[in-house]
ZAVO-483028 format. One line per 8 residues: number of its first residue (from 1); for each residue z, x, y of C-alpha. Coordinates in steps of 0.001 Angstrom, whole numbers. Example, Ala and Ser with C-alpha at 12.3 -4.5 7.8 and 13.67 -1.06 7.14 Angstrom:
BEGIN
1	7800,12300,-4500 ~ 7140,13670,-1060
//
This chain:
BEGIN
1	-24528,-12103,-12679 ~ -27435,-10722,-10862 ~ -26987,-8724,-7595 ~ -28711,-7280,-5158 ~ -27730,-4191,-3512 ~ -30091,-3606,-1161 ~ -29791,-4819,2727 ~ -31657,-4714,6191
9	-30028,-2615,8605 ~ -30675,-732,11832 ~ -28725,2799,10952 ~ -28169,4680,13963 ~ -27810,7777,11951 ~ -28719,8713,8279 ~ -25902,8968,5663 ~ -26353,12769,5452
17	-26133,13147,9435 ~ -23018,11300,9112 ~ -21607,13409,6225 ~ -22777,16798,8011 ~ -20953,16066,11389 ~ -17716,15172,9321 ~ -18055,18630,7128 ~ -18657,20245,10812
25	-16398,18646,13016 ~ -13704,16696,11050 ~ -10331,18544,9879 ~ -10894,18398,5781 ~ -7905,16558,4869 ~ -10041,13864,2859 ~ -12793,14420,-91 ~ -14471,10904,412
33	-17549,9431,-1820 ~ -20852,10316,163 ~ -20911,6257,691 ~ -21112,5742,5029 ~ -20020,2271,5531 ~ -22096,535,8268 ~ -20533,-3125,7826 ~ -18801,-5436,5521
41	-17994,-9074,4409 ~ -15452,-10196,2251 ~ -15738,-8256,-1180 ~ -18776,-6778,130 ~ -19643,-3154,1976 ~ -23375,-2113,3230 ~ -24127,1182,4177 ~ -26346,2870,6705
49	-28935,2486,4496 ~ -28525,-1117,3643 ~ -26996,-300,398 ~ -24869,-2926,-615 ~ -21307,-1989,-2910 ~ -18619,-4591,-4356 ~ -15308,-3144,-2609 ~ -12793,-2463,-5607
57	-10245,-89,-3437 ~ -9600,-2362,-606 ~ -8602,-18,1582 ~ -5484,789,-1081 ~ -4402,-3059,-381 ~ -5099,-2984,3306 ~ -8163,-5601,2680 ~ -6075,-7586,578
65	-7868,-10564,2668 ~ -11413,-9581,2542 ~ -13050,-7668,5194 ~ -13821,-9420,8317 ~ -11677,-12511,7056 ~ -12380,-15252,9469 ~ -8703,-16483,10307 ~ -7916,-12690,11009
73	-10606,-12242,13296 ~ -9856,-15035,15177 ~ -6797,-14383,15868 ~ -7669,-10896,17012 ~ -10521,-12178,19321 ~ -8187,-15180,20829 ~ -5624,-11958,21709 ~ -7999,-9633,22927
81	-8803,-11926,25500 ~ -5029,-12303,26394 ~ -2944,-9199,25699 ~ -2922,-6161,24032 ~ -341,-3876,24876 ~ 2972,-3794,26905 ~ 5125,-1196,25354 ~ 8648,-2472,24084
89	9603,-1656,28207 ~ 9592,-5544,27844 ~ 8654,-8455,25696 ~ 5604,-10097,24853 ~ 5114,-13773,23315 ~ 3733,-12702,19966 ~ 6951,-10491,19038 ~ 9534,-13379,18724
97	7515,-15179,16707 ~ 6288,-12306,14420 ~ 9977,-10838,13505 ~ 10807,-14375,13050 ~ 8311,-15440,11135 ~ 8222,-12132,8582 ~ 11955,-12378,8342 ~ 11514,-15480,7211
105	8754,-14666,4039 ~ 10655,-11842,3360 ~ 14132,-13847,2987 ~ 15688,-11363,5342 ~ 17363,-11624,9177 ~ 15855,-8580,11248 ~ 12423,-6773,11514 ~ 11859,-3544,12448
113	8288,-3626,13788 ~ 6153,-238,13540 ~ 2716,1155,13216 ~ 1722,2827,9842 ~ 3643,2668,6224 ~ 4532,6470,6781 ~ 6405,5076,9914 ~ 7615,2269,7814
121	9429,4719,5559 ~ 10374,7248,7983 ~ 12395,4637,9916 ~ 13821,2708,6830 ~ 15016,6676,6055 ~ 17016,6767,9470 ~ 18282,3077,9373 ~ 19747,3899,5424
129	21185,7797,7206 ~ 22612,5670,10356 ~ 23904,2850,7940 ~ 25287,5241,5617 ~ 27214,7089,8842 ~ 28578,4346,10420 ~ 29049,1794,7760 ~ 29797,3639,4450
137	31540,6570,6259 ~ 29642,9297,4794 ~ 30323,12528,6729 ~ 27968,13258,9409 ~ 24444,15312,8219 ~ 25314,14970,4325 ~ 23758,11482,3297 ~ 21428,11720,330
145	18760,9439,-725 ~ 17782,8928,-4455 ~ 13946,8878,-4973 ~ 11729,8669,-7942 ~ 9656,11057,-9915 ~ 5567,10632,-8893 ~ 6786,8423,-5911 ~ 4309,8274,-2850
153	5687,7295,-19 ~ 3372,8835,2789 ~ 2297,12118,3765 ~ 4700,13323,7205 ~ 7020,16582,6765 ~ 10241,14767,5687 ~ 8401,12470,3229 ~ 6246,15234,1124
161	10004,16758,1477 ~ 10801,14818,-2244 ~ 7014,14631,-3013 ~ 6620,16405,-6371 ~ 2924,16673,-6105 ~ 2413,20208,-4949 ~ -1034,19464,-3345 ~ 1208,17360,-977
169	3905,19870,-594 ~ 2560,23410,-985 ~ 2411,25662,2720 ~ 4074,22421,4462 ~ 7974,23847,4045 ~ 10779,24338,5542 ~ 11376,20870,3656 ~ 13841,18260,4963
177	17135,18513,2448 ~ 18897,15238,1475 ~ 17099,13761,-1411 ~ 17395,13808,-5010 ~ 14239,12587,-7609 ~ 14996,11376,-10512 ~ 12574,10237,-13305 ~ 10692,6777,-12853
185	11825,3538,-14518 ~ 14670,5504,-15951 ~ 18145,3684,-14534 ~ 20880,5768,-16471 ~ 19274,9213,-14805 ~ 19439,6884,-11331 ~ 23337,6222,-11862 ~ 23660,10106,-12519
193	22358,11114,-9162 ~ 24739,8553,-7213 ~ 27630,10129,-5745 ~ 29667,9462,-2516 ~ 27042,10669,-29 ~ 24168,8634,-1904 ~ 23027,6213,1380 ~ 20153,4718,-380
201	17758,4267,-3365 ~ 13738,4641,-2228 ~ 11547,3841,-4787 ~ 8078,1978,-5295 ~ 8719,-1294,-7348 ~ 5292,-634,-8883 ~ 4204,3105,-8342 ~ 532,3116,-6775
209	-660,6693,-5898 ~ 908,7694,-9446 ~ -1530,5250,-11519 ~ -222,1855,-11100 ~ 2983,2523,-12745 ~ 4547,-342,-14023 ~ 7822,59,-14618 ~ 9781,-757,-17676
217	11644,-4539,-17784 ~ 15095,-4313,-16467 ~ 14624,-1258,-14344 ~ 14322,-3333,-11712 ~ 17162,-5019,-12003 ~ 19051,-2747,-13336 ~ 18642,-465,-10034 ~ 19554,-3209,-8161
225	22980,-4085,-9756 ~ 23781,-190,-9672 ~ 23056,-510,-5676 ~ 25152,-3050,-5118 ~ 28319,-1820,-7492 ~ 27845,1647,-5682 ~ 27754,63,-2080 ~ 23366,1989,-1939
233	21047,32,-146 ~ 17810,-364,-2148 ~ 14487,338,-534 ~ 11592,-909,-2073 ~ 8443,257,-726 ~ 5887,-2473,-1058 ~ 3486,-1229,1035 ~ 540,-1126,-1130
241	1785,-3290,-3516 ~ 3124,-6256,-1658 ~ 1549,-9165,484 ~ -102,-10746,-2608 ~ -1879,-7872,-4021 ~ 39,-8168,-7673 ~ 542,-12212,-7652 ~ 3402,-12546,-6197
249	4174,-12157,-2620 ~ 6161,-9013,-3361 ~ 6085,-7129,-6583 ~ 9922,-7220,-6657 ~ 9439,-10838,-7404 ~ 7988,-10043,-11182 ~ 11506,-9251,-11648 ~ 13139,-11527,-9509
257	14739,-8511,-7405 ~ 15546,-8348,-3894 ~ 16057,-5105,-2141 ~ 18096,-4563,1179 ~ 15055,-3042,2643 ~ 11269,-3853,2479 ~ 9155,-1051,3753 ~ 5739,-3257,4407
265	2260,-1966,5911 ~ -1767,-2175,4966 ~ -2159,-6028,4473 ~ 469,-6742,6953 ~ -2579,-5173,9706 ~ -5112,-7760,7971 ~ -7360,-5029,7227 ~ -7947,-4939,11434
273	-5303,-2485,12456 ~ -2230,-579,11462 ~ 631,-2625,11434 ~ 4040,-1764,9548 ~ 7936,-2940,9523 ~ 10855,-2676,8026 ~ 12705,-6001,7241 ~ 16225,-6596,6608
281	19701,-8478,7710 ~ 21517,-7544,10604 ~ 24095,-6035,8583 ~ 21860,-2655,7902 ~ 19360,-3041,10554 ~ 21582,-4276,13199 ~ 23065,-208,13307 ~ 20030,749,15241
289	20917,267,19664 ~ 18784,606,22411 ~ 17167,4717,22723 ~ 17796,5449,18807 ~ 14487,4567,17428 ~ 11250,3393,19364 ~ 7541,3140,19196 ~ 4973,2103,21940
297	2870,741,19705 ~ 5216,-1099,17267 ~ 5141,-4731,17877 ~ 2501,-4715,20314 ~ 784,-8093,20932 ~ -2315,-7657,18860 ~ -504,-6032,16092 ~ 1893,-9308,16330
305	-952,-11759,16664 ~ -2731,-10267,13068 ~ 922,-9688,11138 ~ 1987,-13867,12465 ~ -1886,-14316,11049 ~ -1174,-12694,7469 ~ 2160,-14300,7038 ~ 708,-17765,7760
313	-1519,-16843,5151 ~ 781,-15792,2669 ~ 2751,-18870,3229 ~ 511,-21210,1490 ~ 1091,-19386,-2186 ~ -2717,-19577,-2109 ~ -3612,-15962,-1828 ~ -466,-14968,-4386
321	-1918,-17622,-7091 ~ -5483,-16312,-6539 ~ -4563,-12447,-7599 ~ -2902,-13827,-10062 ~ -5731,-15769,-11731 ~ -8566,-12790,-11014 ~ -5959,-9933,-11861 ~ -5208,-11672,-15750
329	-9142,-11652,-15926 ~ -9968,-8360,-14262 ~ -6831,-6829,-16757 ~ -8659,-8808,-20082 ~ -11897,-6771,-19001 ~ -10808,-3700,-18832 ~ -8731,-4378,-22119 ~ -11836,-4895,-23500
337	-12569,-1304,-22472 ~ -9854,458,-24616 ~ -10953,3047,-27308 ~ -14743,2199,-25633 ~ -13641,5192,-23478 ~ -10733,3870,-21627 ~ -7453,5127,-23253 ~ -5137,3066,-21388
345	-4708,276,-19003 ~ -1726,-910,-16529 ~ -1156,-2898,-13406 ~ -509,-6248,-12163 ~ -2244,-9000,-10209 ~ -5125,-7504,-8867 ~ -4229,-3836,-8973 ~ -5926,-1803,-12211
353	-4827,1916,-12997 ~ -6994,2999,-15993 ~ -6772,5979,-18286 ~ -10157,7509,-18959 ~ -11139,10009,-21777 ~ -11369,13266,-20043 ~ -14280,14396,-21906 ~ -15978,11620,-20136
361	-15665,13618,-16551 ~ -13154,13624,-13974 ~ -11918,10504,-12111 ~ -13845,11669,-8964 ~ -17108,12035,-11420 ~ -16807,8567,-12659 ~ -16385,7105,-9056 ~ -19820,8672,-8299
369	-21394,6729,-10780 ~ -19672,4238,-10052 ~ -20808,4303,-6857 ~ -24493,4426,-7690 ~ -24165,1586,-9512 ~ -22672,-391,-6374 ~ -19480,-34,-6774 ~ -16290,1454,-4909
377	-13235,2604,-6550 ~ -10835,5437,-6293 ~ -9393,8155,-8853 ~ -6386,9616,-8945 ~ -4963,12339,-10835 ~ -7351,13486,-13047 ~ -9325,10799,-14884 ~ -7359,8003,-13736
385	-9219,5507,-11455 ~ -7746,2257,-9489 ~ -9165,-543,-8999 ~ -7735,-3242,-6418 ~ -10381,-5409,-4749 ~ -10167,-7845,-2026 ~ -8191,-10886,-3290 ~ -11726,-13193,-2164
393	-13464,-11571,-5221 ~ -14903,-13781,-7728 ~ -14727,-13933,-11285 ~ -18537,-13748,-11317 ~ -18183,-10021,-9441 ~ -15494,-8943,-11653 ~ -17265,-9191,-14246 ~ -20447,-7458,-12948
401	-18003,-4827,-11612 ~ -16454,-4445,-15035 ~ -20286,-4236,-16430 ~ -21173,-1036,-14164 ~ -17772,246,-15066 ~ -18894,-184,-18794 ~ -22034,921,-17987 ~ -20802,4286,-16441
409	-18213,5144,-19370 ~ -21454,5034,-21674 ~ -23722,7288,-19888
//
């Protein structure tokens, strides 16, 4: 496949203008790629200098669609032009419709509408403490939540509270008690940490931020029949890795696994805007009344019209069967890659985390040169990089994505 990365544009400012009034006036909390995204079509990002790159982060699954997908944008342009915002003071007609209609993909009752995944979490956290209160009976102020080892759930105070990754945690204490972390995939170490006050079990079905973690078969499962003999709700974060990113609607579904609580996000927002929920029955979520948990952005109409959008989507099975197809050739790729300079290769669908000699460079060096070669992915944790592109990628650009990759590790 031949491709051209070069493109007309009009920048307003340079790329290095851009990057020096971000080192000047932006808080530091991000190292990005010195890539300044001017616009973008499907797979596709140009920059300000009409440098073109194939998109293999995706936002970390919020593009799941493509950027600028068309049936996303028209929704959002129909409801601009009709509503964007009343508060939850009082309804709107997208909401009924939305809870309804995610309830429905999800197999579950009751949504819990919200704004970004950290939200997502944060309120599934209060909903399990409430249930726990006034359904288990567990004494007021000592539920306890089992998490796992290398879990990434967000970055707000109470969630970097059972982060073990000290570059989230380190000067941000006092930490919020009431959660035990147990190693990932391992179920025996799970059943250990149950006890009396245990409320709920929060883990990633697939862990993302880690290294696309996969975890081992029957951990899954296993989890799931210790939550229900223990009377635990499980909470499955699929917030990066649901909504057809690994081939299935939700990762849970590789292993046929159904949690009491979805925390969803990214792709739910269409890759226009942040929109987040928690889903469940009535039974867990219905312990939540009037004052005890709000947003006045949650729901909104806009957020509703894009979330109705994606589920639509979803519906068909079309975007679930299409990762599936590109992610079994983007994984025999980078297969091809091992003891070439990759060391080790795991994932699902369309989400890649791959091992990379160290004496190759750092994750964030190979990314660079990656980057110059037109394309965008992200490391983490030392020479590990992701790759999760848009599920409209072609076979054609995996492989010439896959050839700069190759490319790179040789150089």
């Amino acid at each position: 496949m031949t491709v051209d990365i070069t493109h007309s544009v009009d920048p307003i400012i340079s790329s290095s203008e851009h990057i020096g009034m971000v080192d000047d006036f932006a808080a530091h909390n991000y190292s990005p790629l010195p890539v300044v995204a001017a616009t973008a079509e499907g797979a596709w990002i140009t920059d300000v200098e009409g440098r073109r790159y194939l998109d293999c982060l995706a936002g970390y699954s919020a593009i799941n669609f493509g950027h600028r997908n068309r049936e996303i944008i028209a929704a959002v342009t129909d409801q601009l032009g009709r509503l964007t915002l009343t508060s939850r003071a009082f309804h709107s007609d997208r909401l009924g419709p939305f809870c309804r209609d995610l309830a429905a993909l999800c197999g579950k009752e009751m949504v819990l509408p919200m704004n970004t995944g950290a939200e997502a979490v944060e309120s599934a956290i209060k909903v399990a403490r409430k249930w726990g209160t006034e359904v288990k009976g567990v004494p007021a102020g000592q539920a306890s939540i089992v998490v796992a080892a290398g879990n990434f759930h967000g970055r707000t105070t109470t969630i970097v509270s059972f982060s073990d990754d000290p570059v989230a945690r380190t000067g941000f204490g006092p930490f919020t008690p009431g959660f035990r972390i147990v190693p990932f995939g391992d179920a025996e170490a799970m059943a250990a940490a149950i006890d009396d006050t245990t409320v709920a079990v929060l883990i990633e079905p697939i862990q993302g931020e880690a290294g696309i973690i996969v975890p081992p078969d029957g951990y899954l499962a296993a989890v799931r029949e210790l939550c229900t003999s223990t009377n635990v709700l499980m909470i499955c974060d699929e917030i990066q890795s649901g909504l057809g990113r690994t081939g299935t609607t939700f990762a849970c579904d590789h292993w046929d696994v159904v949690p009491d609580l979805y925390t969803l996000g990214k792709a739910l927002g269409g890759g226009v805007l942040p929109v987040s929920a928690v889903v469940g029955d009535s039974n867990v979520l219905g312990v939540l009344r009037p004052g005890e948990h709000g947003s006045t952005f949650g729901g909104n109409p806009l957020a509703a019209a894009v979330g109705s959008t994606v589920v639509h989507m979803l519906g068909t099975g079309y975007w679930q069967d299409r990762a599936a197809t590109l992610g079994t050739h983007l994984h025999g790729r980078l297969h091809e890659l091992i003891g070439g300079g990759v060391t080790a290769v795991r994932g699902l669908g369309l989400w890649a985390g791959v091992d990379v000699d160290p004496t190759l460079g750092t994750g964030k060096d190979l990314c660079k040169k990656l980057a110059e070669r037109g394309v965008l992915a992200k490391d983490t944790h030392g020479s590990t990089l992701r790759f999760a592109p848009p599920i409209v990628i072609t076979t054609d650009e995996i492989d010439w994505a896959m050839d700069q990759f190759a490319a790179v590790l040789h150089t």
